[in-house]
PyMOL Python script that loads the backbone (N, CA, C, O; Angstrom):
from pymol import cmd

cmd.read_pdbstr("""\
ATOM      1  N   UNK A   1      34.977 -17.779  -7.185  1.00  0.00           N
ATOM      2  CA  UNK A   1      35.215 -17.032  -5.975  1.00  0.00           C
ATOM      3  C   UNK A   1      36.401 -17.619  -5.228  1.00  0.00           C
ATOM      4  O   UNK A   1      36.712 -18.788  -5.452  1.00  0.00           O
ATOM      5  N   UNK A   2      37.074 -16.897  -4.368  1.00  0.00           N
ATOM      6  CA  UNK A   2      38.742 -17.133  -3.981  1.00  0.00           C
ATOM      7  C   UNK A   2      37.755 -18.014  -2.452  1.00  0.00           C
ATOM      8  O   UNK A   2      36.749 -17.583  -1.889  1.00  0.00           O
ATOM      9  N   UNK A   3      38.313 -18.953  -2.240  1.00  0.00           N
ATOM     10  CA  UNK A   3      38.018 -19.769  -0.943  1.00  0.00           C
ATOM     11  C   UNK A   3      38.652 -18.726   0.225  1.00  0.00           C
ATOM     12  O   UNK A   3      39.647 -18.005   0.150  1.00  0.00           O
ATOM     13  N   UNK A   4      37.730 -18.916   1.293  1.00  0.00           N
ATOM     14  CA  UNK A   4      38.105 -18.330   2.559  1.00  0.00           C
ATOM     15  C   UNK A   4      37.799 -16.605   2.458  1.00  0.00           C
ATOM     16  O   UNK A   4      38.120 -15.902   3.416  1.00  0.00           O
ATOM     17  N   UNK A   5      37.489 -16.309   1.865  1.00  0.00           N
ATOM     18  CA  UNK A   5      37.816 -15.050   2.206  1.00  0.00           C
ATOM     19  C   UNK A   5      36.243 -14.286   2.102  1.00  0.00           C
ATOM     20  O   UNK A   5      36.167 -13.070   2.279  1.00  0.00           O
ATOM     21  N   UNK A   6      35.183 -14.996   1.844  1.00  0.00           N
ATOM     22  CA  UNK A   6      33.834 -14.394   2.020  1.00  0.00           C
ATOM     23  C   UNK A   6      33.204 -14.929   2.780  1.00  0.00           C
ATOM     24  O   UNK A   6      33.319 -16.154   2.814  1.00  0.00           O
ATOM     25  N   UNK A   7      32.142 -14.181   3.847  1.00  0.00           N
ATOM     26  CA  UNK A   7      31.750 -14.248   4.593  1.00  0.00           C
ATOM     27  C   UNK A   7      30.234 -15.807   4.773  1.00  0.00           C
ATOM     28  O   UNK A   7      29.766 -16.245   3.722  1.00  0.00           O
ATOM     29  N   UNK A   8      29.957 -16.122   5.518  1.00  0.00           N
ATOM     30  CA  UNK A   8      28.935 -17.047   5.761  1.00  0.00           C
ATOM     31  C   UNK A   8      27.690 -16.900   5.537  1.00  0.00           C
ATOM     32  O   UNK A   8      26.903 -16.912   6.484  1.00  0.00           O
ATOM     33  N   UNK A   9      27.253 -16.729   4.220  1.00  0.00           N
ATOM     34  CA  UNK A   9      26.018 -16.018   4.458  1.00  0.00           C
ATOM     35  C   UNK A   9      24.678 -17.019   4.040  1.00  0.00           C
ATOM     36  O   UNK A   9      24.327 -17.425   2.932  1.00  0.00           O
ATOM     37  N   UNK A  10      24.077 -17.243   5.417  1.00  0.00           N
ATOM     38  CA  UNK A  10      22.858 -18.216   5.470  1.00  0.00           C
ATOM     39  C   UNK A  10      21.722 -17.439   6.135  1.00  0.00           C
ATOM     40  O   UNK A  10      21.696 -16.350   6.708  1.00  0.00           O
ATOM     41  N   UNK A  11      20.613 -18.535   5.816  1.00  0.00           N
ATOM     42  CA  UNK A  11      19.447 -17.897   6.713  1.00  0.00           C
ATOM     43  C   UNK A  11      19.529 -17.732   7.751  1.00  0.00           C
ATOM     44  O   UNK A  11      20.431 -18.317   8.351  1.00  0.00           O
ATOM     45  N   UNK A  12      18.621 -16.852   8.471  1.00  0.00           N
ATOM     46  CA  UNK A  12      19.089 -15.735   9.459  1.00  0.00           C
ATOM     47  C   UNK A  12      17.293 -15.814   9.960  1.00  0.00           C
ATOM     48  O   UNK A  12      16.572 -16.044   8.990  1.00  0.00           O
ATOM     49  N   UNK A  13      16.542 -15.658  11.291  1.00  0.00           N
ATOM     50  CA  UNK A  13      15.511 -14.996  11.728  1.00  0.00           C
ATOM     51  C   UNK A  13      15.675 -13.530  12.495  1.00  0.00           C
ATOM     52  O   UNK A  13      16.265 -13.369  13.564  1.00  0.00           O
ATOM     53  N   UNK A  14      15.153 -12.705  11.868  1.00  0.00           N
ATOM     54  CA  UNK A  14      15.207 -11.252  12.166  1.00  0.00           C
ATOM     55  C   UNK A  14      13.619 -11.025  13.180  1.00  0.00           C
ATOM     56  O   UNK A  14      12.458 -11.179  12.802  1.00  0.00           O
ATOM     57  N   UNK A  15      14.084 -10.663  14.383  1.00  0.00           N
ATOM     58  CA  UNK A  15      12.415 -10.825  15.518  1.00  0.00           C
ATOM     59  C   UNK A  15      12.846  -9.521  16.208  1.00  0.00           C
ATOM     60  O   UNK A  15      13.910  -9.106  16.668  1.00  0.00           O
ATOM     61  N   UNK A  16      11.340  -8.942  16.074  1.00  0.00           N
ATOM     62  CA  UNK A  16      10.779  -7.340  16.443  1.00  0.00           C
ATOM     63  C   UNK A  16      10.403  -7.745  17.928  1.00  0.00           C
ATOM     64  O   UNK A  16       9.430  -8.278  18.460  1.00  0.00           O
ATOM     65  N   UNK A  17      12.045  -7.075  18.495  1.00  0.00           N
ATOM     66  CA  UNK A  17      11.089  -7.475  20.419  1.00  0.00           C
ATOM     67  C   UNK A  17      10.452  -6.541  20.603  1.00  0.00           C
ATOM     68  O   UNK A  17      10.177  -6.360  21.789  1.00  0.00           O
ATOM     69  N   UNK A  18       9.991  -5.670  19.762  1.00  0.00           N
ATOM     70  CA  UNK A  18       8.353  -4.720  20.279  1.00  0.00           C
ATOM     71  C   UNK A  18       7.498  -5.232  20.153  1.00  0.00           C
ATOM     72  O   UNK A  18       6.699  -5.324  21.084  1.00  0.00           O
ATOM     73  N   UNK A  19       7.255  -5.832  18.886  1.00  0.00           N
ATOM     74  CA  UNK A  19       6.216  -6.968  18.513  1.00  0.00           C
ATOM     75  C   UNK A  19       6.201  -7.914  18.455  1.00  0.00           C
ATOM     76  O   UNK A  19       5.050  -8.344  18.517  1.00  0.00           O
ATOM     77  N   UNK A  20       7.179  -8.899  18.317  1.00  0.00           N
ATOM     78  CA  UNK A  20       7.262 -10.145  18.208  1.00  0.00           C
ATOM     79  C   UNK A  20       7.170 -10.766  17.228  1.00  0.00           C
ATOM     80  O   UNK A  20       6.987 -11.980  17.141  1.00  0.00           O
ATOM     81  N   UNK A  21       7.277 -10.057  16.452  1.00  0.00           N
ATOM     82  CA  UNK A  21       7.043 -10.381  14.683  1.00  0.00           C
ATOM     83  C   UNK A  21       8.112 -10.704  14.331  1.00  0.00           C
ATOM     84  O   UNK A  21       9.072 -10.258  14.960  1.00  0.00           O
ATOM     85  N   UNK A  22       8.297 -11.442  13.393  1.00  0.00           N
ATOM     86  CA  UNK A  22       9.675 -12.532  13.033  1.00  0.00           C
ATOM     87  C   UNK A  22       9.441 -12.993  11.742  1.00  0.00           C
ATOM     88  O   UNK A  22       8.372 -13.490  11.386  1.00  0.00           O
ATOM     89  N   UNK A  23      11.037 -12.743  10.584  1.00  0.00           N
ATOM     90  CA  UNK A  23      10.879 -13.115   9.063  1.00  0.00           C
ATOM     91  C   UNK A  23      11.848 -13.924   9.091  1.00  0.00           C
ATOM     92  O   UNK A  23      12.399 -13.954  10.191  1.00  0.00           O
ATOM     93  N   UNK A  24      12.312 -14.649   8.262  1.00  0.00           N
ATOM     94  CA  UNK A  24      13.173 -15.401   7.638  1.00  0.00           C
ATOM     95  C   UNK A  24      13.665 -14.862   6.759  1.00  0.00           C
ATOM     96  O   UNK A  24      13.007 -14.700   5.731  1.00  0.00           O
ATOM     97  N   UNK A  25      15.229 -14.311   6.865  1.00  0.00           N
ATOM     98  CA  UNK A  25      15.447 -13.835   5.028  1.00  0.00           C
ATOM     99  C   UNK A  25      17.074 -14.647   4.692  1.00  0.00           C
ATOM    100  O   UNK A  25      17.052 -15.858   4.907  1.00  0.00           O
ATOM    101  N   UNK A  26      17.904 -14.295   4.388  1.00  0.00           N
ATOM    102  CA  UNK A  26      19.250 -15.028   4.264  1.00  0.00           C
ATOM    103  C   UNK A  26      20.167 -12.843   4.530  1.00  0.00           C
ATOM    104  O   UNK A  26      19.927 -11.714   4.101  1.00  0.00           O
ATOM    105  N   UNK A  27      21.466 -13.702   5.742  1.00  0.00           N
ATOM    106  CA  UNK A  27      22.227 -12.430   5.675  1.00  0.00           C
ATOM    107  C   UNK A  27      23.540 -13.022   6.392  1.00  0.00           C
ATOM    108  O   UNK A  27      23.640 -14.087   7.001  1.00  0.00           O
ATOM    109  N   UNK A  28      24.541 -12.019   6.149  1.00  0.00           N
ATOM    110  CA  UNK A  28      25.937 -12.666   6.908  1.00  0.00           C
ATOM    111  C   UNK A  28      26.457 -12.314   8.068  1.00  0.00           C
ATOM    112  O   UNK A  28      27.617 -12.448   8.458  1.00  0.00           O
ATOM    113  N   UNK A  29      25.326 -11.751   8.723  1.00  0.00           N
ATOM    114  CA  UNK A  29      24.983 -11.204  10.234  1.00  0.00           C
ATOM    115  C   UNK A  29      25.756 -12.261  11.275  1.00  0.00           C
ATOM    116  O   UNK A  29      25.073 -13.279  11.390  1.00  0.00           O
ATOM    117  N   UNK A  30      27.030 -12.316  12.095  1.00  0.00           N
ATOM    118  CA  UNK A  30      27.074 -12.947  12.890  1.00  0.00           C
ATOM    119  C   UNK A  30      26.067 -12.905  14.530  1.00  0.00           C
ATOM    120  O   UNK A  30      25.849 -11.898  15.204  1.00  0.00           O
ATOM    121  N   UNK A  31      25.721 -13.968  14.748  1.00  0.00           N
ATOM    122  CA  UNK A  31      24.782 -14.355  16.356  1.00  0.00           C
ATOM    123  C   UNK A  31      25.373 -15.043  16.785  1.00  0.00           C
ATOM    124  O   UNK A  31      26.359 -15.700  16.452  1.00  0.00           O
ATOM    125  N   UNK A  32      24.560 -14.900  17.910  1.00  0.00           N
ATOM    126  CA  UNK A  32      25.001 -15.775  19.240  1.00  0.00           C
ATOM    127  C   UNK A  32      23.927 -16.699  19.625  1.00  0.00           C
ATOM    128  O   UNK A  32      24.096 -17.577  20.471  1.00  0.00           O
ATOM    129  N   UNK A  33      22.929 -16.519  19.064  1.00  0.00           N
ATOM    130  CA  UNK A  33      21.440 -17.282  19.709  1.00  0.00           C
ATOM    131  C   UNK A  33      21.113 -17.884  18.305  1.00  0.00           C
ATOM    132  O   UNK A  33      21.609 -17.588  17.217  1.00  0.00           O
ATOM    133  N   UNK A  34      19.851 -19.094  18.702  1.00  0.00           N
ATOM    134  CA  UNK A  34      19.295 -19.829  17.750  1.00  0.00           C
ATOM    135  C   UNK A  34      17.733 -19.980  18.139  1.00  0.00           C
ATOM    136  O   UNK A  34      17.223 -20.395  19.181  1.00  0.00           O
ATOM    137  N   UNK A  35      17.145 -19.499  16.939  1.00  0.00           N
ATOM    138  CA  UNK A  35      15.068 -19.974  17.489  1.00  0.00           C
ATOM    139  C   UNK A  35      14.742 -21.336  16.560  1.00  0.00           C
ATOM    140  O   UNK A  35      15.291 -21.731  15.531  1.00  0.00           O
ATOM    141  N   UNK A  36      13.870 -21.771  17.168  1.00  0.00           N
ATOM    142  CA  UNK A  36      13.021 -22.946  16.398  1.00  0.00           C
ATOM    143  C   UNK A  36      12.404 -22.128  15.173  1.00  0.00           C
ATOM    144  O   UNK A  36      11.377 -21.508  15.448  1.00  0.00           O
ATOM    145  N   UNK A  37      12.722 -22.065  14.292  1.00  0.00           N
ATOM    146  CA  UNK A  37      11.543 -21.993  12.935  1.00  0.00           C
ATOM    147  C   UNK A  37      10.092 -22.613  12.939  1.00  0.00           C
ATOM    148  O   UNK A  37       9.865 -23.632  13.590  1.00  0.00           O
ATOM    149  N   UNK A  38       8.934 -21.865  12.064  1.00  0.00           N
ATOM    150  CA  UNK A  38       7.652 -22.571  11.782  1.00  0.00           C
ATOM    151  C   UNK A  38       8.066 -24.249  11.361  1.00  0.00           C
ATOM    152  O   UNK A  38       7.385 -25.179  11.792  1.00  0.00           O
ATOM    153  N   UNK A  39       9.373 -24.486  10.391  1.00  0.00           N
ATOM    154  CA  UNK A  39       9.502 -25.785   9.188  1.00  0.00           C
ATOM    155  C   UNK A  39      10.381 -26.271  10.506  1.00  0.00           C
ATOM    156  O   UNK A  39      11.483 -26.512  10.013  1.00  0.00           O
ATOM    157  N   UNK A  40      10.463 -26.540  11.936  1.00  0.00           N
ATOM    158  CA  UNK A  40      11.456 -27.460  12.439  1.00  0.00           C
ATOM    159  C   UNK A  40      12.742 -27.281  12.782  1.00  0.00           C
ATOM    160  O   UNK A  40      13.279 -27.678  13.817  1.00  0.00           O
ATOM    161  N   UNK A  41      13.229 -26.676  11.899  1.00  0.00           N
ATOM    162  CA  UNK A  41      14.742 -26.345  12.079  1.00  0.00           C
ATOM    163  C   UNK A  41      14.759 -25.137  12.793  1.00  0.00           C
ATOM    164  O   UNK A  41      13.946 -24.215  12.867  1.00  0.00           O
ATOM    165  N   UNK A  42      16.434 -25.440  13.572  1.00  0.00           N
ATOM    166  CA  UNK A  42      17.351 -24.243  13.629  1.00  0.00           C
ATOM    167  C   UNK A  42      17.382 -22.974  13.054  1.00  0.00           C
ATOM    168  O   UNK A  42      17.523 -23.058  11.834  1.00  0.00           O
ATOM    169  N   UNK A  43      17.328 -22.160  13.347  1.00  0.00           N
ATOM    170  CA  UNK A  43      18.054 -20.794  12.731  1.00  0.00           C
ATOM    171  C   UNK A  43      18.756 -19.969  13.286  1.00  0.00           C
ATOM    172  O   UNK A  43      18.188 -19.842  14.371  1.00  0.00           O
ATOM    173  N   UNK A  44      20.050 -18.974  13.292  1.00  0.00           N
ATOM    174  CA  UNK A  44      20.414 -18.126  14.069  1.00  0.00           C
ATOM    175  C   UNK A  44      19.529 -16.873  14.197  1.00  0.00           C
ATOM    176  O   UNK A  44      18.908 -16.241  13.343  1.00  0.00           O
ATOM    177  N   UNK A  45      19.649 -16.724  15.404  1.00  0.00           N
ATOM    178  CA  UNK A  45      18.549 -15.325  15.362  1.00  0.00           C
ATOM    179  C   UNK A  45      19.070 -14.200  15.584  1.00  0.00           C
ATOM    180  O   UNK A  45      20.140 -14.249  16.190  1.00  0.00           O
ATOM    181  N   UNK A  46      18.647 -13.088  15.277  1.00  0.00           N
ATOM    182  CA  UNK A  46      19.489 -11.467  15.182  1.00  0.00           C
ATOM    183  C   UNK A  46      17.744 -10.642  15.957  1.00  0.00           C
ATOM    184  O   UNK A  46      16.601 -10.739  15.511  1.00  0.00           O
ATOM    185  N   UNK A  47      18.278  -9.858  17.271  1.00  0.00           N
ATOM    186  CA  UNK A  47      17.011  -9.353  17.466  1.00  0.00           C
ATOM    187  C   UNK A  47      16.989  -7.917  17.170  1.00  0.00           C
ATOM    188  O   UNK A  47      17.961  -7.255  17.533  1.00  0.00           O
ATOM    189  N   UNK A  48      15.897  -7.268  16.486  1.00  0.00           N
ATOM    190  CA  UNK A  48      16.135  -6.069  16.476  1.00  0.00           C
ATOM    191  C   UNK A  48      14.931  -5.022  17.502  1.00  0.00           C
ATOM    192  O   UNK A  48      13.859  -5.424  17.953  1.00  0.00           O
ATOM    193  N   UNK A  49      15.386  -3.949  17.624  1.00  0.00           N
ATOM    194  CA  UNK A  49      14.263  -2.912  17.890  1.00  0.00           C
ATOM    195  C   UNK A  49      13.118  -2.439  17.195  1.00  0.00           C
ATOM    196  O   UNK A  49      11.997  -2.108  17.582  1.00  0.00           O
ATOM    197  N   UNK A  50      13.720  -2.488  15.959  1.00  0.00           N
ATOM    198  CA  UNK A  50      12.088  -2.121  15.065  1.00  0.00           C
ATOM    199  C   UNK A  50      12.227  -2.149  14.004  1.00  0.00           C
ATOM    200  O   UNK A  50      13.234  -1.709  13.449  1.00  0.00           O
ATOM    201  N   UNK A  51      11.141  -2.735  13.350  1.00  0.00           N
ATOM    202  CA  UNK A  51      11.063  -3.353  12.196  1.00  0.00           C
ATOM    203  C   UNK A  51       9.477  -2.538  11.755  1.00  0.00           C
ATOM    204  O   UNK A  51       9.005  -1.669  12.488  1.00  0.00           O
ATOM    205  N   UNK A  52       8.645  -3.082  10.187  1.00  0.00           N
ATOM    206  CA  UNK A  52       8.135  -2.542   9.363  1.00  0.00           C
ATOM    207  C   UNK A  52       6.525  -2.992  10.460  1.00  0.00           C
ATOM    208  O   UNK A  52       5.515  -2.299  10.340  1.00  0.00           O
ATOM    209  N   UNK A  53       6.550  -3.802  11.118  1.00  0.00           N
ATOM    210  CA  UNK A  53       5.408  -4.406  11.726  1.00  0.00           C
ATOM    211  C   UNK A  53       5.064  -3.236  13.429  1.00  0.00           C
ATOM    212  O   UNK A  53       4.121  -3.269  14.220  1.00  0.00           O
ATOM    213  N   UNK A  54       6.331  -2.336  13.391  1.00  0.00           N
ATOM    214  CA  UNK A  54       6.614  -1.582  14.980  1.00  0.00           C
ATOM    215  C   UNK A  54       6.589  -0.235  14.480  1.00  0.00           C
ATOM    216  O   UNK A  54       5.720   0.439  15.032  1.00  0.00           O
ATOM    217  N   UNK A  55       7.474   0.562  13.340  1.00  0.00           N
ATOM    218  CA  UNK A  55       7.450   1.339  12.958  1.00  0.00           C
ATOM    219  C   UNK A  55       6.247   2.302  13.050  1.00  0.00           C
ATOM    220  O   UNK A  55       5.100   2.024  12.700  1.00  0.00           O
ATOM    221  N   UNK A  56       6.581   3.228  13.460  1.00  0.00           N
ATOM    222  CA  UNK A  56       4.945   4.383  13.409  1.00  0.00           C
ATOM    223  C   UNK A  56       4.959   4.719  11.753  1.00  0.00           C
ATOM    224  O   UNK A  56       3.848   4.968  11.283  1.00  0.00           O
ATOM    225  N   UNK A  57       6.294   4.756  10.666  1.00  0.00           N
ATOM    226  CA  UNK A  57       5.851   5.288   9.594  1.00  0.00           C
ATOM    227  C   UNK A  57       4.619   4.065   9.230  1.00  0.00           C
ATOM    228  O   UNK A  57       3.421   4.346   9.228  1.00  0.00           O
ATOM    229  N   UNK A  58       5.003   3.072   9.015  1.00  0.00           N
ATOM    230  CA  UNK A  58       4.687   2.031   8.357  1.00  0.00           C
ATOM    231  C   UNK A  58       3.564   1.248   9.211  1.00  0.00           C
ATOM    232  O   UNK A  58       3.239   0.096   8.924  1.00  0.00           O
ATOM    233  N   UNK A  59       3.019   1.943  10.248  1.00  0.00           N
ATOM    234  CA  UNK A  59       1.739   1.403  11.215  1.00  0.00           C
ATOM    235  C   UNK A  59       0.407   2.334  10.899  1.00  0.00           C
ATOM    236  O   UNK A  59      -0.760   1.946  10.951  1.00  0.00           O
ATOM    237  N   UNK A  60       0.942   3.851  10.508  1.00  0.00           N
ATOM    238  CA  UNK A  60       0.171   4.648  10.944  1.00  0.00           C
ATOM    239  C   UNK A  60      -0.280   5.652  11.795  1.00  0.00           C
ATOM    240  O   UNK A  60      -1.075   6.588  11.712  1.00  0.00           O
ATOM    241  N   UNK A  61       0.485   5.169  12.666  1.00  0.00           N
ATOM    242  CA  UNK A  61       0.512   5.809  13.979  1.00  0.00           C
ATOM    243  C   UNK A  61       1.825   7.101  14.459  1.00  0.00           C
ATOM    244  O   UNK A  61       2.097   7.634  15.535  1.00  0.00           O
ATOM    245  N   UNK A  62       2.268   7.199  13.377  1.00  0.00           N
ATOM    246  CA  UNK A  62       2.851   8.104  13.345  1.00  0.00           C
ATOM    247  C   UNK A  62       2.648   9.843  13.618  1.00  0.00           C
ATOM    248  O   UNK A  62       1.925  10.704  13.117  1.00  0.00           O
ATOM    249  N   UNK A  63       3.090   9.837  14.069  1.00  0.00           N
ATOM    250  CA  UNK A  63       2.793  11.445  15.104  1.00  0.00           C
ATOM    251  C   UNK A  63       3.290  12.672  14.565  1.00  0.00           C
ATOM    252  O   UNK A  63       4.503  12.880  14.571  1.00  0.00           O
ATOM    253  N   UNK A  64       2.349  13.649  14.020  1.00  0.00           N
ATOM    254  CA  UNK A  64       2.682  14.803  13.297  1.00  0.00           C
ATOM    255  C   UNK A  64       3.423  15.787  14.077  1.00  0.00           C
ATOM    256  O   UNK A  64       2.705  16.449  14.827  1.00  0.00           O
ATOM    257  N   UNK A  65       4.724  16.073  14.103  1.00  0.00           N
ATOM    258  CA  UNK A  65       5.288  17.157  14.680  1.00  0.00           C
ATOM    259  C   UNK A  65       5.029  18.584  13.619  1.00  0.00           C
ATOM    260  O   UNK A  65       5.035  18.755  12.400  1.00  0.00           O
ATOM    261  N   UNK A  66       4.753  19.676  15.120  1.00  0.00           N
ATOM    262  CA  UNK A  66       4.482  21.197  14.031  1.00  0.00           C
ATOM    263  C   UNK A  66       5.321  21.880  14.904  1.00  0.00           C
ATOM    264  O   UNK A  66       5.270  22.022  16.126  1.00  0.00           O
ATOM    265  N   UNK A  67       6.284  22.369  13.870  1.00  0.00           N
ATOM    266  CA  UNK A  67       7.184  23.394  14.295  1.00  0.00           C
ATOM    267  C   UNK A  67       6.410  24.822  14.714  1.00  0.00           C
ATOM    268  O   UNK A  67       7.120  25.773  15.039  1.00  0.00           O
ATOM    269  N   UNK A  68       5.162  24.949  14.707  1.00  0.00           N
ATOM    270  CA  UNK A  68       5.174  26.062  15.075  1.00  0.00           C
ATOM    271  C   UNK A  68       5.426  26.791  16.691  1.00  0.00           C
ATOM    272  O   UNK A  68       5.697  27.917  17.111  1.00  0.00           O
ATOM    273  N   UNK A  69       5.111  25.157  17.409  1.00  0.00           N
ATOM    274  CA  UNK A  69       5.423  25.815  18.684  1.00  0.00           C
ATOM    275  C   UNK A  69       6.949  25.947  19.269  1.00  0.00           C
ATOM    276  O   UNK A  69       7.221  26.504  20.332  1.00  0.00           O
ATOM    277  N   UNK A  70       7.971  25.284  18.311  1.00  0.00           N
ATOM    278  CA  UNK A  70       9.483  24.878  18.407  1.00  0.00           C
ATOM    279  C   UNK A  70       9.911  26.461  17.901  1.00  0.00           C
ATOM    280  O   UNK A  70      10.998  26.880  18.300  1.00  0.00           O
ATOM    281  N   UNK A  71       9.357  27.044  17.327  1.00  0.00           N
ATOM    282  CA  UNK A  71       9.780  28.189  16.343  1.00  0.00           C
ATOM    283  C   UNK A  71       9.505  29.470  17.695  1.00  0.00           C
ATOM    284  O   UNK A  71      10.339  30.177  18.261  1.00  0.00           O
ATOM    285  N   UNK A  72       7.942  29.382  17.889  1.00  0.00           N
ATOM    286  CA  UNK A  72       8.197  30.258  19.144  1.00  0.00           C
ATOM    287  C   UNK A  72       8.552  30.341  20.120  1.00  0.00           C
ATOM    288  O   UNK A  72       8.426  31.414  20.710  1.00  0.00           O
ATOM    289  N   UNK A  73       9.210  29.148  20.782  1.00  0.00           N
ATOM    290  CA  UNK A  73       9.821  29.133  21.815  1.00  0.00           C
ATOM    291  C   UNK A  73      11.361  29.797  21.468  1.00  0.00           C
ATOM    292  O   UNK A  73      11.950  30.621  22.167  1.00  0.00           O
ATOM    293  N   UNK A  74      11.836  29.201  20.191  1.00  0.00           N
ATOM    294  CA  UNK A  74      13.310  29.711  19.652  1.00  0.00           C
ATOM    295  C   UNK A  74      13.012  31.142  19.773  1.00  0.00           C
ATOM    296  O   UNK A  74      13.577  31.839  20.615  1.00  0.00           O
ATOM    297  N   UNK A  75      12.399  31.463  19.196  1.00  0.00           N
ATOM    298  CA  UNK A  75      12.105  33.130  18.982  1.00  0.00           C
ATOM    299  C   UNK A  75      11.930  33.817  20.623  1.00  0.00           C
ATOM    300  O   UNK A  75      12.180  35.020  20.693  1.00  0.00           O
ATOM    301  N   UNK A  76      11.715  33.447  21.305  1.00  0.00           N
ATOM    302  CA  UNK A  76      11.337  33.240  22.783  1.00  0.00           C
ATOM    303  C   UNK A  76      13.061  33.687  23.394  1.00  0.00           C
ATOM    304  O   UNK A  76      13.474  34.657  24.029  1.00  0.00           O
ATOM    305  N   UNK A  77      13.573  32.758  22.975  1.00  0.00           N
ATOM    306  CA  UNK A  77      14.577  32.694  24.113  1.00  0.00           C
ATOM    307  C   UNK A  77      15.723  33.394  23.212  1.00  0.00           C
ATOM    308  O   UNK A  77      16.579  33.652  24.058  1.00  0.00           O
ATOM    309  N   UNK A  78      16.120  33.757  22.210  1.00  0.00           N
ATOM    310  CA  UNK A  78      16.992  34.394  21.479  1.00  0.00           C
ATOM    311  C   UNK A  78      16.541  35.551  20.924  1.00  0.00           C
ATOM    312  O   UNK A  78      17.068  36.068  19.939  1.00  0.00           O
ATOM    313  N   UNK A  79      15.567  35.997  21.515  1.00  0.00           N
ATOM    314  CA  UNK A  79      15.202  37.304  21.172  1.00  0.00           C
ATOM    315  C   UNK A  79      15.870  38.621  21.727  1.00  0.00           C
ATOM    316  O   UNK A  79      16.273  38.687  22.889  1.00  0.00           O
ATOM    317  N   UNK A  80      15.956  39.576  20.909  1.00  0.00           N
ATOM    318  CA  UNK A  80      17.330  40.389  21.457  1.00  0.00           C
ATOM    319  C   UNK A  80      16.076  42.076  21.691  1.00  0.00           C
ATOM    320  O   UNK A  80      15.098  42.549  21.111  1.00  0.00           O
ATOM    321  N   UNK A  81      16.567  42.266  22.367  1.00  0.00           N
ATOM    322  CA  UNK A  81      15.810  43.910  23.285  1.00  0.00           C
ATOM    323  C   UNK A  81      14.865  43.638  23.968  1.00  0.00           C
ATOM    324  O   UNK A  81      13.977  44.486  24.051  1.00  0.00           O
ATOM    325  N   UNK A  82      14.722  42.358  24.698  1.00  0.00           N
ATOM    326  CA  UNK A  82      13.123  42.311  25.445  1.00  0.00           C
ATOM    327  C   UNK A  82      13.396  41.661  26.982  1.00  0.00           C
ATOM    328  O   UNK A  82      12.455  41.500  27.760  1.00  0.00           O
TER     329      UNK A  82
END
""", "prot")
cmd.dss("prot")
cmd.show_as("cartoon", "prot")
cmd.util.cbc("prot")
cmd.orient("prot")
C-alpha cells in the first residue's frame, strides 16, 4: 500500500443516544470525542440516532401504515365535478 494516502482506520464506539446502547467495531470515521470502554481504554466515539437496538423495524414496534385512508383523502381533494 502507497504510504499516506489511506485513511486511519481504528476502533471506533458507535452509541444509540435513544438507547444508550453502544458496540465496538473498527471504521475510518473521523471524531471529536472519546468514551471509556468496558477493557479500560480510550476509544473515539461517533454518536448516532438509531441503531438496530432503537429501530422500530428491528424492535417490533413498528407501526403498520394503511393507505387506505391516504387514498381517500387523495381521492377527496382531486376529485373533479363535485
Amino acid at each position: 500500500m502507497k504510504p499516506g494516502i489511506h485513511p486511519n482506520y481504528r476502533e471506533v464506539v458507535f452509541q444509540d443516544m435513544t438507547s444508550g446502547f453502544a458496540f465496538l467495531t473498527r471504521s475510518t470515521i473521523n471524531t471529536k470525542e472519546n468514551i471509556a470502554w468496558e477493557d479500560g481504554k480510550e476509544y473515539p466515539l461517533v454518536k448516532v440516532e438509531i441503531s438496530s437496538q432503537s429501530h422500530p423495524f428491528y424492535t417490533g414496534k413498528q407501526a403498520v401504515n394503511t393507505t387506505a385512508g391516504r387514498v381517500e383523502k387523495f381521492k377527496n381533494r382531486y376529485a373533479r365535478g363535485k
